[in-house]
N, C-alpha and C positions, 0 to 999 in steps of 0.2 A: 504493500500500500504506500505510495505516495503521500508525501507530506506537502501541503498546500503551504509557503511561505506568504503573511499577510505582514509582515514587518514593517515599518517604515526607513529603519535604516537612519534616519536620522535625529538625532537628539539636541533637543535647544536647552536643555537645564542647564541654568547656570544662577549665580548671584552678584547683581551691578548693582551700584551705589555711588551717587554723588551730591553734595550738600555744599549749601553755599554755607561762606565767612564773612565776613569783614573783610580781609584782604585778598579772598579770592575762592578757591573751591577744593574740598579732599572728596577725592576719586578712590574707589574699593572695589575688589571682585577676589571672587574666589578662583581656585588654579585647574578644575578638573574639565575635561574634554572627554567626553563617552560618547560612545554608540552604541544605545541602547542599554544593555547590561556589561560590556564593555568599554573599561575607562583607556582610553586611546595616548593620553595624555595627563598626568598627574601635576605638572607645573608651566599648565600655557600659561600667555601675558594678555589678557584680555581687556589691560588699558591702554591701547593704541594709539602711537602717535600722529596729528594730523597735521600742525605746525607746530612751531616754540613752543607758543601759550596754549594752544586749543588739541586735549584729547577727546577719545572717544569710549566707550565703554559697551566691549561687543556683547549680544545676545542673539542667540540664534545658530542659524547653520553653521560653525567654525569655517570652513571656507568661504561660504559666500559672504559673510560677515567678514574676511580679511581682504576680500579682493574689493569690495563695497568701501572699505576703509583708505584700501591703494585707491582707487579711483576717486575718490574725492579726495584724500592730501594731494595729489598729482596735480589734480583742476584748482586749487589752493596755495598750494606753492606758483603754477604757473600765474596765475592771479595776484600773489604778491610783487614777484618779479615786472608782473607790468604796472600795477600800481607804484611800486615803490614803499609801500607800507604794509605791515601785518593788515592782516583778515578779521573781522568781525567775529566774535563765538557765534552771533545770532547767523550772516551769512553763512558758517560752517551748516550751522544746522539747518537752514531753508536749504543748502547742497544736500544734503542728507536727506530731509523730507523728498526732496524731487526726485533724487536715485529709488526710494525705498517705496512709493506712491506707482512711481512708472510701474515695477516689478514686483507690485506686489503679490500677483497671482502667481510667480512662479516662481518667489523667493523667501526664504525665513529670516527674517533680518529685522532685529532692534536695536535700537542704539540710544544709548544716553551720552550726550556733547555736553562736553566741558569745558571751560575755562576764562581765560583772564585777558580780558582790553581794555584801553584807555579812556575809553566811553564807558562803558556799563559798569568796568568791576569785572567779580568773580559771577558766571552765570551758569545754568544748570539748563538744558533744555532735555525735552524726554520725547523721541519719536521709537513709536510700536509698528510692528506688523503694517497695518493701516495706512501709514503715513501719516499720520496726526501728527501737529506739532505744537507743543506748550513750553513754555517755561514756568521752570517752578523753584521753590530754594531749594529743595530737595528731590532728588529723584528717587525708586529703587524697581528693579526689575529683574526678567530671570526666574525660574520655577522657585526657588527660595524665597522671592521676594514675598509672597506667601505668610511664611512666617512670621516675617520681620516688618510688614507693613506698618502693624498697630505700635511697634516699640518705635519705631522712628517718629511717627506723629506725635507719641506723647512723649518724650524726651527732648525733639529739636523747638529751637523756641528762636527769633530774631537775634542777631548780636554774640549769636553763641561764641563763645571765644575758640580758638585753634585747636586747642588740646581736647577740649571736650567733645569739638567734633569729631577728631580722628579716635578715640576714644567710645564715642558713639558708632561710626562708622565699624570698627574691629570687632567689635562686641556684636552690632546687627551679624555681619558677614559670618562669625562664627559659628550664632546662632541656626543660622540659616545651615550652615555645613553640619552642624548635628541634627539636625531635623531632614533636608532635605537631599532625597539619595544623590539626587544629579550633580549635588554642589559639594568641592570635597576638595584634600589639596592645603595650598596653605594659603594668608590672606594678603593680597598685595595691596599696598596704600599708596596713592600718590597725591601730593599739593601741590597743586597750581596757583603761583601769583603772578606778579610783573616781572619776577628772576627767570620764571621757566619753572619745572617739575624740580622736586625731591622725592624718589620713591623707596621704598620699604619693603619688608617681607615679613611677618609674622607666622609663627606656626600656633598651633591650635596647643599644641601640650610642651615640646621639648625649644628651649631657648637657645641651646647652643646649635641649633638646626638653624634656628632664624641668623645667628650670626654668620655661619656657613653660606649661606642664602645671600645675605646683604654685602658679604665679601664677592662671591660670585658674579651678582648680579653688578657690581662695583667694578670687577675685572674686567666684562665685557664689555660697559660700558666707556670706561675708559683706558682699559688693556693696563691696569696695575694691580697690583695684589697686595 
């Protein structure tokens, strides 16, 4: 007897997080990549760079979310270069809404845009599936976000200072990786202001993991150890 395969093959769980500051925006996600009951990937980067100041925070299809990401830094970058001046967070994300709107019937793709310009500040914008686009001071999404909706509402409040955000932000993302199968891994943090990113690695239990991590990721970044 044949077995009839109805799988889809594809798995969008993940945990994205971004909240606005005062001086700008801390960006979170969790590290796991699966397909289906299989984790493919135990320390992806799912906070994507798309200029200096402005990331992205992938949800959805892991490739088509990474090639969604190359094609609009590309159109961004180019777009700097004829202007002469950084990009807009808000233009990041109207690129975003437009790529994700056209495709929606044949692509799984969310994204939460982040970051930091000279007009606005620190900004958060949240585009789903759909192509909806809002800005909000907080975003979160991802099968985790589930979880962690209700903690983030009644915790973030105007003004919040730095620490307590990112603070807030590690704690949701945790959250969500104990409760939710698809999000799992360790938690990457990143702060966006007018410097550019600082990012981070925390692990769920063992500390000197995370310092292994923050070296690592330190080496690639700038080839020192």
């Amino acid at each position: 007897m044949e077995l009839e395969y109805k799988g889809n093959g594809i798995s969008s769980g993940t945990t994205i997080i971004a909240i606005e500051y005062d001086g700008g925006v801390v960006i979170a996600a969790d590290s796991r990549t699966s397909c289906q009951n299989y984790v493919s990937n135990r320390l992806a980067d799912k906070l994507t760079h798309i200029t200096d100041n402005i990331y992205c925070c992938r949800s959805g299809s892991a490739a088509q979310t990474q090639a969604l990401a190359r094609d609009v830094s590309a159109l961004l970058n180019h777009f700097e270069i004829v202007m002469g001046e950084p990009m807009l967070v808000c233009d990041a994300a109207v690129t975003f809404r437009n790529h994700i709107y056209r495709n929606r019937n044949s692509r799984i793709t969310s994204v939460i845009v982040a970051g930091w310009d000279q007009r606005q500040g620190g900004q958060v914008y949240s585009v789903p599936v759909s192509g909806f686009l809002i800005r909000e001071p907080y975003a979160v999404a991802g099968s985790g976000s589930s979880y962690i909706q209700g903690l983030i509402t009644s915790q973030y409040y105007p003004g919040m200072p730095l620490d307590e955000v990112v603070a807030l932000a590690i704690k949701a993302v945790k959250i969500a990786i104990g409760h939710d199968c698809s999000s799992g891994g360790v938690v990457r943090v990143g702060i966006i202001d007018k410097d550019g990113i600082r990012t981070s690695v925390y692990c769920q239990h063992d500390p000197k993991i995370c310092q292994v991590a923050n070296k690592m990721l330190w080496s690639l970044e700038f080839g020192e150890w």
